[in-house]
C-alpha positions in Angstrom: 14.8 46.0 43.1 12.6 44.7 40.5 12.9 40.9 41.2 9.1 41.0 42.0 7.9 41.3 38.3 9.1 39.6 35.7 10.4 41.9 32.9 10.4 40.7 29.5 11.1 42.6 26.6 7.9 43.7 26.1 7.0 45.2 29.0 9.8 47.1 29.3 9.1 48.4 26.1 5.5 49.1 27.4 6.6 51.1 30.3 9.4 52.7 28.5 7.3 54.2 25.8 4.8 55.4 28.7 7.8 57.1 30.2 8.4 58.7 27.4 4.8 60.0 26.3 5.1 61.7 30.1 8.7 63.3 29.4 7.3 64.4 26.2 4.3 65.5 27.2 5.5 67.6 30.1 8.1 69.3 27.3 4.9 70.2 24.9 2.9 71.3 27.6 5.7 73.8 29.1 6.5 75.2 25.2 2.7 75.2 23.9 0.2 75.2 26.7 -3.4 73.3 25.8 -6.9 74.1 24.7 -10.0 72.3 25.5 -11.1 70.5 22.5 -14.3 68.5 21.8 -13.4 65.1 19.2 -14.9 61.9 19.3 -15.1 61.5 22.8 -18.0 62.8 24.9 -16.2 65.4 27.0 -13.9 68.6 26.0 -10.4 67.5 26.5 -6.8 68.8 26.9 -3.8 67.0 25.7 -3.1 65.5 29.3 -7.0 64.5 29.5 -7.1 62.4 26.2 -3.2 60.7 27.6 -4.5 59.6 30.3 -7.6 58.1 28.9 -5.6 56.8 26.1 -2.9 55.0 28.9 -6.2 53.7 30.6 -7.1 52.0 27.0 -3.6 51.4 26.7 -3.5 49.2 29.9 -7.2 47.4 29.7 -6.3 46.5 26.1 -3.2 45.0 27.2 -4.4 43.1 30.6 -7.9 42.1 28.1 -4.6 40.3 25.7 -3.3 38.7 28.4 -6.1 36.9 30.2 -7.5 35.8 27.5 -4.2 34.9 25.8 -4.6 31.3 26.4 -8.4 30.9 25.4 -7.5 32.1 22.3 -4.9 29.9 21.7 -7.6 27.3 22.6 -10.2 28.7 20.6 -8.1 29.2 17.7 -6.0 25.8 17.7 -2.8 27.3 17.9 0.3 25.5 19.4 1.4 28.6 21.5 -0.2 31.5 22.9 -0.2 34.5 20.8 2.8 37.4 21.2 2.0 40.0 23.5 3.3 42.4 21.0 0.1 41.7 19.0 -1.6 43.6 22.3 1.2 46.4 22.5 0.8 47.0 18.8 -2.9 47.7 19.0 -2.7 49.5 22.2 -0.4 52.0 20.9 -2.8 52.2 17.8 -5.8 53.0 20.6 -3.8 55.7 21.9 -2.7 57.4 19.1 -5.9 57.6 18.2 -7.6 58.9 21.3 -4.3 61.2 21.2 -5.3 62.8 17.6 -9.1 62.4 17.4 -10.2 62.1 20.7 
């Protein structure tokens, strides 16, 4: 069913935490219903609002990290490419804070 992408351990990871940010969001939304807030960004936002701009980081960071992977191998002099968790690790980072101070 999936034989059309290739699924490393990282992407599954990727999409599996995004799975759960959904589940959990849903939950938190149904027990505590949101407020508009105004934080760093330049619209009042909701909980959901600030998810999905944070999973829109998320992804650009990620797909950014890949295609230029191998220039900055080049650029740097380095034997391989770099991990792709380097790009999940920050990603998450971007979220969480778009999550909390957004």
């Amino acid at each position: 069913m999936f034989d059309w992408m290739v699924w490393t351990t990282p992407v599954a990871v990727f999409f599996s935490c995004i799975a759960l940010m959904l589940v959990g969001m849903t939950v938190w939304e149904i027990k505590s219903p949101t407020v508009l807030r105004k934080g760093f960004l330049p619209i009042a936002t909701t909980r959901g609002d600030r998810l999905f701009i944070g999973l829109l980081s998320a992804a650009y960071i990620n797909l950014a990290f890949v295609g230029l992977a191998g220039h900055l191998a080049e650029w740097l002099s380095l034997e391989s490419e770099p991990s792709v968790w380097i790009s999940f690790v920050l990603s998450m980072g971007v979220l969480a804070l778009v999550m909390r101070k957004g």
